[in-house]
C-alpha positions as CSV (number, residue, x, y, z in Angstrom):
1,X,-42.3,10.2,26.2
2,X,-44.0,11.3,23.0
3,X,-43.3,9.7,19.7
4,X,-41.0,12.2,18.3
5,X,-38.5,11.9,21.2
6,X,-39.0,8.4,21.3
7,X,-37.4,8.9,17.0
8,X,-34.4,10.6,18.3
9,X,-33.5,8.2,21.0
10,X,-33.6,5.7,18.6
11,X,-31.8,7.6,15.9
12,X,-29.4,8.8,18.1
13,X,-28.4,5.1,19.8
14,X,-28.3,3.7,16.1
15,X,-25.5,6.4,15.4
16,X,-23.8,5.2,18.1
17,X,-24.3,1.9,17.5
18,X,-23.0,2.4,13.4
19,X,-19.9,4.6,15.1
20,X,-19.1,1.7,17.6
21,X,-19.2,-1.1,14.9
22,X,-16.9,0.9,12.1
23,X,-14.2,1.8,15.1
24,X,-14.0,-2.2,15.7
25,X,-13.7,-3.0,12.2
26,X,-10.7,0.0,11.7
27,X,-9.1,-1.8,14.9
28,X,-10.0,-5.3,13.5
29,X,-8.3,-4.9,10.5
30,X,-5.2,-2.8,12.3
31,X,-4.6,-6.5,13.7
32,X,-4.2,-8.2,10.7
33,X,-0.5,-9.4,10.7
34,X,1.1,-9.7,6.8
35,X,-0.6,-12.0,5.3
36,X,0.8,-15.9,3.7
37,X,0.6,-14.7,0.0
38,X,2.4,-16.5,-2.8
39,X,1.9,-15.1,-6.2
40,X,3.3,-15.5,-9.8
41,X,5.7,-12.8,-10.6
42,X,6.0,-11.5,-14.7
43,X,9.2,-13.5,-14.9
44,X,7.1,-16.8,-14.2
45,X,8.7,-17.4,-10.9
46,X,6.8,-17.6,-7.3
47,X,7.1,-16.0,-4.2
48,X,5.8,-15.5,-1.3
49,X,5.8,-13.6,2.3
50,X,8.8,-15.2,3.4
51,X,10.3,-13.6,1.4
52,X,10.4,-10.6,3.1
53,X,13.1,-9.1,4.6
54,X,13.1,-8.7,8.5
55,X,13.1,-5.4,10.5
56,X,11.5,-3.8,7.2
57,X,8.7,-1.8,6.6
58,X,6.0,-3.4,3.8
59,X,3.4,-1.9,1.6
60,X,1.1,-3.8,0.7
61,X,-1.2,-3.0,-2.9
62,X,-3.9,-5.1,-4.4
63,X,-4.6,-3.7,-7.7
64,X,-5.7,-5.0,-11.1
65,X,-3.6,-4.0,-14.2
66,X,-6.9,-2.4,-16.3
67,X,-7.7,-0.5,-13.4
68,X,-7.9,3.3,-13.9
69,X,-7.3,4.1,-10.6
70,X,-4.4,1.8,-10.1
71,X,-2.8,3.1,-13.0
72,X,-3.4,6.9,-11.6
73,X,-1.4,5.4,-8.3
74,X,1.3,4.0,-10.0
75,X,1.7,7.1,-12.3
76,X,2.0,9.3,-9.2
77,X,4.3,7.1,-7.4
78,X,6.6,7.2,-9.8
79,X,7.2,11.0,-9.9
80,X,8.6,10.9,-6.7
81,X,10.1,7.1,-5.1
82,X,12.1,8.5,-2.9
83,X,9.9,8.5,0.2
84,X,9.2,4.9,-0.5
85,X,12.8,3.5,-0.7
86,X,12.6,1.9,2.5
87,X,9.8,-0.1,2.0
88,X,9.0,-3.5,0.4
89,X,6.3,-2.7,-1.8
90,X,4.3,-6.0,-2.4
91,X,2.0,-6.1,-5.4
92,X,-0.4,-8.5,-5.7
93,X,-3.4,-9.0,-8.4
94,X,-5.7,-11.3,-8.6
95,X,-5.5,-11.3,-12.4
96,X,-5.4,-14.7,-14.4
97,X,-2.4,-16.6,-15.6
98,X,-3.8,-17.2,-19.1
99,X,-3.4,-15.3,-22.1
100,X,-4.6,-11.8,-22.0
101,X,-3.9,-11.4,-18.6
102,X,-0.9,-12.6,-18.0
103,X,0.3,-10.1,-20.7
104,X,-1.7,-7.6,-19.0
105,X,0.3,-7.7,-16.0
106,X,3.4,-7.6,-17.5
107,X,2.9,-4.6,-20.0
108,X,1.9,-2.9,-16.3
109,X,5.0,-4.1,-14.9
110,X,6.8,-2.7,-18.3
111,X,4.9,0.4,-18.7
112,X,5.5,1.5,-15.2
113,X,9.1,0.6,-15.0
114,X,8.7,-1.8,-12.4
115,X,11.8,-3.8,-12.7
116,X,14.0,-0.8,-12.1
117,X,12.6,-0.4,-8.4
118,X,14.3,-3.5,-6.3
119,X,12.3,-2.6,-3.7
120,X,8.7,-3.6,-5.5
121,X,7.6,-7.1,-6.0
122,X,4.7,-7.7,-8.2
123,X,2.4,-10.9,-9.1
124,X,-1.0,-12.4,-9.5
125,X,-2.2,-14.6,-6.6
126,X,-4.5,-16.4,-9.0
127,X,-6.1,-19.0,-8.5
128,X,-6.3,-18.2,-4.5
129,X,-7.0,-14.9,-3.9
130,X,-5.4,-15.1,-0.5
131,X,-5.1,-11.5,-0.2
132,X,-8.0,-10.8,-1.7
133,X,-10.1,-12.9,0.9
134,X,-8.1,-11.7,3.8
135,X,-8.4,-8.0,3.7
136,X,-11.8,-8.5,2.0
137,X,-10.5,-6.4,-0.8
138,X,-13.9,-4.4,-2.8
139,X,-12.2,-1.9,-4.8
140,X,-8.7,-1.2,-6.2
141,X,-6.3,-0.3,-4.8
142,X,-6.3,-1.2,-1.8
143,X,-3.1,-0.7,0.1
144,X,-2.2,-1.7,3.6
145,X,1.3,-0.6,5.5
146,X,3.2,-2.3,7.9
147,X,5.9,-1.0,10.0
148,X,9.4,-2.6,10.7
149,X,7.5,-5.2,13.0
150,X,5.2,-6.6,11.2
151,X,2.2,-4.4,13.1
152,X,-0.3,-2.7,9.8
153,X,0.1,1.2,10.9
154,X,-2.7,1.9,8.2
155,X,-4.7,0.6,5.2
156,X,-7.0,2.3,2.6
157,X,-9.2,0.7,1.3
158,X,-9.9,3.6,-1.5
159,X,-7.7,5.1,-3.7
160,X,-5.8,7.2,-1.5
161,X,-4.5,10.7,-2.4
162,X,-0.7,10.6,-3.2
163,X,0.1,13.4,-0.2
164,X,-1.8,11.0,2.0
165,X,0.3,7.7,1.1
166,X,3.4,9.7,1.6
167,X,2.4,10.7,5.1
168,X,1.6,7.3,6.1
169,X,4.8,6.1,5.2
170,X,6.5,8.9,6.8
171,X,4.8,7.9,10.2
172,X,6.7,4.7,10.1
């Protein structure tokens, strides 16, 4: 064998090496039940996975209340709820509990009309970052969905297109 096909052999196994190694993470993280969060909501009370209701769908974002992109999501959620009225929608930050940025994530919470959704749940898991740690968050947002048993069904871990949220969520 000359040198050159000896490069592509070993190009080509790496490829399928890289291919085989990002599949097993995607299924990896597919396996990850609903993570033991508590967080701080805006109204200074705690709460946690438990309280979840049974037999119902969850969302689950991780955002940051400065973020551009979150704020992008959030304004394009809002024009159009309805295909998310089924779901819990969990939304966890990882922002402080001190002055700014407690007030931080309640102008979100304000700005975005929050409180008007019963379905959404909002709070900073700070100083843990339990969600953070167990999805291994990078960017925000990062949103995982779970169907009515608990099983994730997807995950992004970029900001997702709106049409692309909404067809997850119609797949459960």
């Amino acid at each position: 064998m000359n040198k050159t096909t000896m490069k592509k052999l070993l190009f080509f196994f790496t490829l399928i090496a890289i291919t085989g190694c990002v599949n097993a993470q995607d299924k990896a993280v597919l396996d990850l039940p609903i993570p033991h969060y508590k967080i701080l909501k805006a109204d200074s009370t705690y709460t946690s996975w438990t309280a979840l209701k049974k037999n119902k769908p969850v969302m689950i974002i991780y955002f940051m209340p400065d973020c551009p992109h979150c704020q992008h999501l959030m304004t394009e959620l809002r024009k159009d709820m309805a295909p998310f009225r089924d779901f819990q929608i969990v939304m966890v930050t990882g922002a402080r509990t001190e002055y700014p940025f407690m007030k931080m994530i309640r102008t979100f919470s304000h700005d975005y009309e929050l409180p008007k959704y019963k379905n959404i749940t909002m709070g900073t898991e700070y100083p843990n970052y339990t969600v953070l740690k167990y999805y291994n968050v990078q960017t925000t947002p990062f949103i995982a969905i779970y169907d009515r048993k608990g099983k994730m069904v997807q995950y992004f871990y970029n900001p997702p297109k709106i049409e692309d949220l909404v067809a997850a969520v119609k797949k459960v």
